[in-house]
N, C-alpha and C positions, 0 to 999 in steps of 0.2 A: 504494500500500500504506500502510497505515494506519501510524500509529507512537504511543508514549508520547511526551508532556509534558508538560514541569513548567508549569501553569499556575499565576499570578499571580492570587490570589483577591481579596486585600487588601494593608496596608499602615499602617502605624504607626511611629508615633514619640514619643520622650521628651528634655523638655533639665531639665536642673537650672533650680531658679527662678534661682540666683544670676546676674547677667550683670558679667563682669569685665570691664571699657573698658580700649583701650590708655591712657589718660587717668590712670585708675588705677592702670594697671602701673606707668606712670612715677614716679611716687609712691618708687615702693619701690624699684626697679632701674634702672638710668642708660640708659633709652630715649626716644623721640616717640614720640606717637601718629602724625606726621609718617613717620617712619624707620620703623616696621611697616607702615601701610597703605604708602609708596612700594615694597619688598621682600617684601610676601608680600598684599597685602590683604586684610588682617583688620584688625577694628575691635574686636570685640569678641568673646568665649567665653562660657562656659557653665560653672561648677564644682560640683561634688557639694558639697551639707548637710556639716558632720562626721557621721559615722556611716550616707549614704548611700552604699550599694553599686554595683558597677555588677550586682551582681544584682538591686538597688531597679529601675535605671535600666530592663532588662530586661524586667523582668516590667511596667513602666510602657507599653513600645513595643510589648508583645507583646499583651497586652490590646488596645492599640487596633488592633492589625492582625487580630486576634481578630475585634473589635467591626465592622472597615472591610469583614471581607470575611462579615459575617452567618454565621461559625459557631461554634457550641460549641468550646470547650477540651478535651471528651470525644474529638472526633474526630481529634486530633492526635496520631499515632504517631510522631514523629521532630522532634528538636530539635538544631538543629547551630548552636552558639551561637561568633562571633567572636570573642575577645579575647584582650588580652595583660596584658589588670588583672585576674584575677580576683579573688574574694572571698579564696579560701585556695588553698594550693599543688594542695589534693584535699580533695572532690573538685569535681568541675566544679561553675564557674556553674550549667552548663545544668543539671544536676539540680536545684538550687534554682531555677529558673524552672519546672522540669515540678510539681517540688510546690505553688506556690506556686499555678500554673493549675488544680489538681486531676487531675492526667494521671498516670496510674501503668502505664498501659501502653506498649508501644515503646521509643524507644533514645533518651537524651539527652547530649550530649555537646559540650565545648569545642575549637573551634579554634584555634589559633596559628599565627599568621603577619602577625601585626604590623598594617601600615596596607591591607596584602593581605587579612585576614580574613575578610572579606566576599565576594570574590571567591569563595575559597577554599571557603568555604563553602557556598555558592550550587551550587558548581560539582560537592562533594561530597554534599551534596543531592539536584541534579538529576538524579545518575549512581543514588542509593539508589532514588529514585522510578521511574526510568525499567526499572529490574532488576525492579521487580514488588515488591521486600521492602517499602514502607510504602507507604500511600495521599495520607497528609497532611505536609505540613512546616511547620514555624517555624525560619526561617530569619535571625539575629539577628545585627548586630554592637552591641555594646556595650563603651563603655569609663567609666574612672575614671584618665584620664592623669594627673589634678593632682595625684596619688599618687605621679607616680613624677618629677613635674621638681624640678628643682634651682632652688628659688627665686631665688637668686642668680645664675644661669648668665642673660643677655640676652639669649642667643641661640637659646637653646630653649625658656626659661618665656613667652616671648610667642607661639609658635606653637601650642599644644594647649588642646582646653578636652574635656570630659565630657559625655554623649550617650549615644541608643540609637535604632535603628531595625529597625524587623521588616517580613518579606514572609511571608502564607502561602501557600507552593503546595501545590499540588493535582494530582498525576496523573490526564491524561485522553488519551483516543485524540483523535490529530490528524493530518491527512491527509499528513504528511509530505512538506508544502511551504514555502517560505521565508517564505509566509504565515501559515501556523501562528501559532496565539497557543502562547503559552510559553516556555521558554527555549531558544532555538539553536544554542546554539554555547557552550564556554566552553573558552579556555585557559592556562594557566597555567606560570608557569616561578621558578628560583631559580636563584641563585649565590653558593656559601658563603663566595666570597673577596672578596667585599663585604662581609662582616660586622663590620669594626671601623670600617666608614662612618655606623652607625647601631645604636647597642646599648644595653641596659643594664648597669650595670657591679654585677651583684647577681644574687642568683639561692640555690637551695637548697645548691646542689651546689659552690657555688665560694665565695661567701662569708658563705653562711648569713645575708643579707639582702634587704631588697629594692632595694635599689640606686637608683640615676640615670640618665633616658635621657641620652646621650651623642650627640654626631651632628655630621659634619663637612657642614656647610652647602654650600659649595661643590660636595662631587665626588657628593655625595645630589645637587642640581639640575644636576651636568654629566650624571650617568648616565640621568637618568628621563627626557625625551623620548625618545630612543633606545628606551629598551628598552616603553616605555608605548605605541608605536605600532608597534613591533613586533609583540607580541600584537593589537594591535587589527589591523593589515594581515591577520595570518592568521584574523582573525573575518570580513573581508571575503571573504577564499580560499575560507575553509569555505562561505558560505551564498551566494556570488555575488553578494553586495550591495557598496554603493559609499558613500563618506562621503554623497550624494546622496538615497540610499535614506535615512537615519537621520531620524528626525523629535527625535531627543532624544539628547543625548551628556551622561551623566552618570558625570561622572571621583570619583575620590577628590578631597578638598578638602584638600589640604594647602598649596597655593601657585598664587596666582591666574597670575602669572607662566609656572609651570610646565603649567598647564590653558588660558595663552591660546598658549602654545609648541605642545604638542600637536593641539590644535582647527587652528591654524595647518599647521603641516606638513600633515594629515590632509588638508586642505582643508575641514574644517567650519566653517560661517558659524557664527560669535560669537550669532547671536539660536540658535541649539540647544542651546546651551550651560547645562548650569543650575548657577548659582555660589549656594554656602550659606558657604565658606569665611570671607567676611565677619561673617557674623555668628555663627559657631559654630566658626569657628578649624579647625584639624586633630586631627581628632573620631576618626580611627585607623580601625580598623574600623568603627567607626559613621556616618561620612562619608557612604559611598554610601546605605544606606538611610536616615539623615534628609534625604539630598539628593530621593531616589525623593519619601518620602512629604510633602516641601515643594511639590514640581512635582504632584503628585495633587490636594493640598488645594486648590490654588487654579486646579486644571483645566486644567493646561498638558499633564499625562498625560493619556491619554484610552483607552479600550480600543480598541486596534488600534495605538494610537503603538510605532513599534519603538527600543528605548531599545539605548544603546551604553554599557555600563560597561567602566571601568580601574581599575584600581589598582598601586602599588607602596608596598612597606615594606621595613624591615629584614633584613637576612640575604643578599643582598637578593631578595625573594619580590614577586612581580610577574604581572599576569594580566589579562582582561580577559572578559566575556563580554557577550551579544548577545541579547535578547527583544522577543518579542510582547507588549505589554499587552494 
């Protein structure tokens, strides 16, 4: 019997021109370039223009996912945009991306849920496509983290830089097998009593600013293998596939350490693995798809490769799902 889904049409991405070296960090804050790449492996980031948005950033990665998968910006009725930077409190990014593409028809709208966004999104996407209510999606995470670290803080301002990537799917009947091109499987979890492990300390409602991310290093990498292959074991459950089956395991980029922990446990060999972390730092929501459309660019995706994403963020919100390219 036949089934809906969400296929993978294109792919795109955006980084700010600027590139910040841990070389440079050191400069200004009492680090090594030494002491970052040994604890998270990153080299270097990505930071927004003054006056670049991460709706600049957006409408930069959507375009070329626009452009990757050869169709009009007319034809997109649904826009479910990742982040936890937006422009303004309201309304969403995503409507400033649908105008900026010339889309006035359909539903656009922002997701929250941190370094998870993307998941998140994907995932509520592929549920709207699959119900029959739109046809097309742009599916985005974007951020503007260097907006919200604390320059002076060593321990966070070297992990984040500024990014954007986009997927557009496309609903289509597919034979409703594990071959299937599109997305398979996705699922998702939180726990709110993790929430003073990773926050910002701002907000409308509490201190009528935008605040500082905050983040206790430590019990963020005790908890995330655990719960990171946890969701990924029940994507195996779901579609009967094995770390074996994966041709591509494309995690969130937050900590090389915590992505060679994972792949580890899982049983995936280290050459599946596709690492951006290095050079784009932890991009938040926008991790996964600049990770996707790095592995595309240079042909290590291929249509049919079956890609395995994760993620975890804040709150803590956590997920992972499973496609057909």
């Amino acid at each position: 019997m036949s089934v809906l889904r969400s296929v993978v049409l294109g792919c795109g991405s955006y980084l700010p021109a600027r590139i910040l070296s841990n070389d440079e960090l050191a400069r200004s804050v009492e680090t090594t370039d030494e002491w970052i790449v040994q604890r998270t492996g990153i080299r270097e980031r990505h930071i927004a223009a003054p006056g670049e948005m991460t709706s600049d950033l957006a409408i930069h990665a959507a375009r070329a996912a626009l452009a990757n998968a050869h169709i009009d910006a007319d034809t997109i009725d649904l826009i479910v945009l990742g982040t936890s930077t937006p422009d303004q409190t309201f309304p969403a990014t995503a409507v400033t991306v649908q105008h900026a593409l010339g889309i006035s028809q359909g539903a656009a709208f922002d997701l929250q849920a941190v370094c998870s966004g993307f998941v998140y999104a994907l995932s509520i996407a592929d549920s709207m496509l699959r119900c029959g209510k739109h046809k097309r999606a742009l599916v985005i995470g974007a951020e503007t983290f260097s907006r919200i670290l604390d320059w002076n803080d060593r321990t966070t301002c070297v992990l984040f830089g500024d990014g954007a990537g986009a997927v557009v799917l496309e609903a289509q009947e597919q034979p409703g097998e594990t071959s299937d091109r599109g997305v398979l499987t996705t699922h998702l979890r939180s726990d709110g009593k993790h929430k003073s492990k990773l926050y910002v300390d701002g907000g409308p409602s509490s201190t009528q600013t935008v605040g500082h991310l905050r983040m206790e290093g430590k019990e963020v990498f005790k908890h995330a293998v655990a719960m990171i292959t946890d969701v990924i074991e029940d994507a195996f459950e779901a579609t009967g596939t094995t770390a074996a089956d994966i041709d591509w395991f494309v995690p969130h980029q937050a900590n090389k350490r915590i992505i060679d922990g994972s792949a580890h446990k899982l049983g995936i060999s280290p050459e599946k693995v596709v690492i951006t972390v290095d050079r784009h730092g932890n991009t938040s929501a926008a991790s996964i798809p600049l990770a996707l459309a790095d592995a595309v660019a240079d042909r290590r995706i291929k249509r049919g490769s079956l890609i395995l994403m994760e993620a975890m963020g804040g709150g803590f919100t956590w997920g992972s799902a499973m496609l057909r390219w």
